[in-house]
N, C-alpha and C positions, 0 to 999 in steps of 0.2 A: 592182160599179159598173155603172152603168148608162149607157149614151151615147146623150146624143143624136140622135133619128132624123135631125135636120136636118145629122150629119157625116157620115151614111154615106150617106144620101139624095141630096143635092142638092154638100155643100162637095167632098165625094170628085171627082163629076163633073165640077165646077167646077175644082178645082185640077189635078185629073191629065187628065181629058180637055180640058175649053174652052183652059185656059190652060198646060196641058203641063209643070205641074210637079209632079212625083210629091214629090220631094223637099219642098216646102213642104208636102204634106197628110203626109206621115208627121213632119215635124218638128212640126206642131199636132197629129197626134194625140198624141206624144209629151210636151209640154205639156201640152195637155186633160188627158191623163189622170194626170199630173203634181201638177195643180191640183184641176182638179173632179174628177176621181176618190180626190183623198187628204182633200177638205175644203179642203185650202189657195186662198190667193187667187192664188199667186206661188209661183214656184222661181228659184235660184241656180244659173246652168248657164253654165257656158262654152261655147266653138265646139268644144274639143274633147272634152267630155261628151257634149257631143248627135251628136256625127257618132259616136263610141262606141256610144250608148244606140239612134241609127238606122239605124247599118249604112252613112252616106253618110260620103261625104268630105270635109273640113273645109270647101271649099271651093264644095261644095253646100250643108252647112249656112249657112254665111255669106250664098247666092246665096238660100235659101230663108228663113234670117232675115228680108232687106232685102225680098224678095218679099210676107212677111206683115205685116212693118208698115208697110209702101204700102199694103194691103188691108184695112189696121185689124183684121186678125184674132188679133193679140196687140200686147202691148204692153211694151217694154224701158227698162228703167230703171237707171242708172246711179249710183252715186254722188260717183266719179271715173275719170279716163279710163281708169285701168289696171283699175279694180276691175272683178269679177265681174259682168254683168248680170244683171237681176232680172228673169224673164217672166213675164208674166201674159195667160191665155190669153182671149182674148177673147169672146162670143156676144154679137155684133152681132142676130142674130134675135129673140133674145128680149127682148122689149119690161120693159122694169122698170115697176111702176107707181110713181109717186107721189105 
């Protein structure tokens, strides 16, 4: 898989140094690579799969969630309140044509 220059270039900087969340760039890249690295659009993750799969704790994952989708850099979708969230990781950079 191949990642884009613009997550390790500029989003890395951005989330761990400007805005001092280390926990929201490893929960997107864990997503990212989730999604754009498997082909899929979207993954089924709970709070407590991702704070597993990142080594944080439930409670950064949550902190780091609500952080990214304030920043439109993923996006969660529900079915029902109880149900599994569904993420899909975002590249606001890249312009889509159409």
């Amino acid at each position: 898989m191949k990642i884009d220059p613009y997550v390790i270039d500029t989003l890395m900087r951005d989330l761990v140094g400007h805005s001092r969340s280390s926990a929201a760039y490893l929960v997107y890249l864990y997503l990212y690579r989730q999604t754009h690295g498997t082909g899929r659009e979207s993954i089924a993750a709970s709070y407590a799969v991702l704070a597993e799969a990142t080594g944080l704790s439930k409670r950064s994952t949550q902190s780091a969630i609500a952080y990214l989708i304030d920043r439109r850099l993923i996006r969660r979708r529900q079915a029902r309140p109880t149900s599994t969230p569904v993420y899909t990781a975002m590249t606001p950079w890249i312009r889509r044509s159409t």
